[in-house]
C-alpha positions, -999 to 999 in steps of 0.1 A, spaced: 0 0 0 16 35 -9 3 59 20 1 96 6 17 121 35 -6 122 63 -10 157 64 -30 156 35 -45 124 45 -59 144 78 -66 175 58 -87 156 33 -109 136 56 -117 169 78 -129 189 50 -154 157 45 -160 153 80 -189 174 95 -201 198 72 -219 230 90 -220 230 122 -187 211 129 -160 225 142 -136 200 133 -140 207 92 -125 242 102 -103 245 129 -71 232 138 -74 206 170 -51 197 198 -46 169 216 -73 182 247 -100 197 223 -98 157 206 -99 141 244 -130 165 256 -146 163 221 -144 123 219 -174 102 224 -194 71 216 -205 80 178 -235 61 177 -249 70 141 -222 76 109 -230 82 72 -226 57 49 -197 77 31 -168 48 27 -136 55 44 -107 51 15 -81 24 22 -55 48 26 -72 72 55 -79 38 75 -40 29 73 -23 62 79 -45 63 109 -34 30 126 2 32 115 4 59 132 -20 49 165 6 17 166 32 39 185 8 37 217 26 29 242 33 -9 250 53 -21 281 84 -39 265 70 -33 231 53 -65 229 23 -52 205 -2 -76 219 -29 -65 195 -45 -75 165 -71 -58 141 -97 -72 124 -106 -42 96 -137 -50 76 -155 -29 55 -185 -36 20 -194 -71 18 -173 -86 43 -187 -61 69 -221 -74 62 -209 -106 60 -198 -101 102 -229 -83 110 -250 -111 88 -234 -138 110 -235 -125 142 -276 -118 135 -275 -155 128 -260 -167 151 -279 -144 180 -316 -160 159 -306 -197 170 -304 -182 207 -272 -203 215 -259 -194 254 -228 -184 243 -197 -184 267 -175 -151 262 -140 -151 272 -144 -128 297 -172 -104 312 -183 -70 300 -200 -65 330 -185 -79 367 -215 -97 384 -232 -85 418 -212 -114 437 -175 -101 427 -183 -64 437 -186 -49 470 -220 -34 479 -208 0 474 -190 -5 437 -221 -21 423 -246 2 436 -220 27 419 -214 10 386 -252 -1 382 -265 37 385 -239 48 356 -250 22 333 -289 28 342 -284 66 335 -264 59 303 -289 37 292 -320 56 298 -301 86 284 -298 68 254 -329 52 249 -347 87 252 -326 100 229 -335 70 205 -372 73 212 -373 43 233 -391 41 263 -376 22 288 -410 -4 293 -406 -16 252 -384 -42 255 -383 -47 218 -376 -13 214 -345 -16 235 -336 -50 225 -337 -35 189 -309 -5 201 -285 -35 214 -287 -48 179 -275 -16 165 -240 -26 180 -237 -56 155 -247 -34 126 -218 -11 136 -242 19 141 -239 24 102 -202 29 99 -187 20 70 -157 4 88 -159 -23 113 -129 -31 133 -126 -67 155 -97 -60 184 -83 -95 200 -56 -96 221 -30 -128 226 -47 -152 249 -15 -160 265 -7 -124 272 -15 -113 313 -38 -87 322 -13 -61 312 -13 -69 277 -52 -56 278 -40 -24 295 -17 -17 266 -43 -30 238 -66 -3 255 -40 23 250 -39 11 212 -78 22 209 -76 53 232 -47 65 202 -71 54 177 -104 70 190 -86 105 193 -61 103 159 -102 97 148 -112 131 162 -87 147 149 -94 137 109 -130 142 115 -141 107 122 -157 92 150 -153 58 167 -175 37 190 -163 8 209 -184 -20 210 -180 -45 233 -212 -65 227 -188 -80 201 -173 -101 230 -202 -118 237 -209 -137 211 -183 -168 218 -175 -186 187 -192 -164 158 -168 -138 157 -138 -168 160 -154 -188 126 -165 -159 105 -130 -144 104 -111 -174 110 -94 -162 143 -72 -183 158 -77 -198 197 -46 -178 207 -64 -148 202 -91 -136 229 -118 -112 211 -121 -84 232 -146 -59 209 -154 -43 178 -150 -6 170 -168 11 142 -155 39 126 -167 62 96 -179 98 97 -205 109 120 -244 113 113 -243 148 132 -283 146 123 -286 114 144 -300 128 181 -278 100 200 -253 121 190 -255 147 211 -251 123 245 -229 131 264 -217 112 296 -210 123 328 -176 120 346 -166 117 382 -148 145 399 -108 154 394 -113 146 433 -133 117 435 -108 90 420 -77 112 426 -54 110 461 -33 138 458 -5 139 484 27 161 491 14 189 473 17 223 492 -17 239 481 -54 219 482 -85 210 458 
């Protein structure tokens, strides 16, 4: 693959990026104005993402850091038929209701939390969720209507790019620290050329689909997909915006002279 320079690359896929309204198709962004503009892009439009804009972007998200420079990662990027071809399998495969077992849990249940961390975590995913679903139209009694907003996940939210992340099996727990740095890079190099991301890890819950259709070897643990494209700023969703602890609240500063 010849890559063009990426400064062109970048300049090219922001002018096509939001249109009016957007401030990314005119102004210059930092780092920060990527990290506080970042979000879960859960609507893009159906404009394909060229070859070369998709690998400019992870060469250059690959120097993430990695302790020891092991790279434990590996990409799955799909896009046209064989996208469909994922999304057409997993839709399968969730229709013969099979009780899949995922390589690991999304969620930690009740019984390996304390009281206090699952009362915490349960009333962030409940307001996340019902701030979604009345941003979608869907009230929170229709449980077709919400089981029809999981599905969105496996249809990538209509981005044109679809992205499964595994990790080495045999790799420790650091390895998924250092795969998450990988997709932090990706989701904010995203921002910054106009795209969006959303990380979707409903894609490792499906046990074996995701391991046939793309003939993924068992020393690979699927973690979760990640769609990419060009946000639908149209799409309501897209204005959610999720709320964040206090600097203070998951911070123990110590030694410093002056307080919070």
């Amino acid at each position: 693959l010849k890559q063009a320079p990426a400064q062109v690359l970048r300049c090219a896929a922001r002018a096509r990026g939001g249109g009016a309204g957007d401030p990314r198709s005119t102004e210059p962004m930092n780092v920060t104005d990527a990290v506080l503009q970042r979000r879960t892009w859960r609507g893009f439009r159906a404009e394909p993402l060229p070859l070369e804009v998709v690998s400019e972007l992870l060469t250059t998200a690959a120097r993430a850091p990695s302790g020891g420079n092991t790279q434990p990662w590996h990409l799955y990027v799909l896009t046209g038929e064989k996208l469909a071809g994922l999304t057409q399998a997993a839709m399968e495969y969730l229709g013969k209701r099979v009780q899949a077992k995922p390589d690991y849990l999304v969620y930690p249940g009740k019984d390996a939390l304390t009281p206090e961390m699952y009362s915490a975590y349960m009333s962030r995913r409940m307001r996340v969720a019902q701030e979604m679903w009345a941003l979608m139209g869907v009230d929170r009694s229709d449980k077709a209507a919400r089981l029809q907003a999981l599905l969105e996940n496996y249809s990538w939210w209509g981005a044109p790019v679809g992205v499964i992340v595994t990790v080495d099996r045999a790799a420790d727990k650091n390895a998924w620290g250092h795969t998450g740095m990988l997709l932090q890079t990706i989701a904010l190099l995203a921002e910054e050329r106009g795209l969006g991301t959303a990380f979707l890890e409903a894609w490792g819950n499906l046990g074996s689909c995701v391991y046939d259709a793309l003939g993924i070897p068992d020393t690979e643990v699927v973690w979760c997909g990640l769609a990419l494209g060009y946000p639908d700023l149209e799409k309501k969703i897209n204005t959610l915006r999720t709320e964040r602890l206090a600097v203070g609240d998951f911070c123990r500063f110590e030694g410093f002279p002056s307080k919070l």
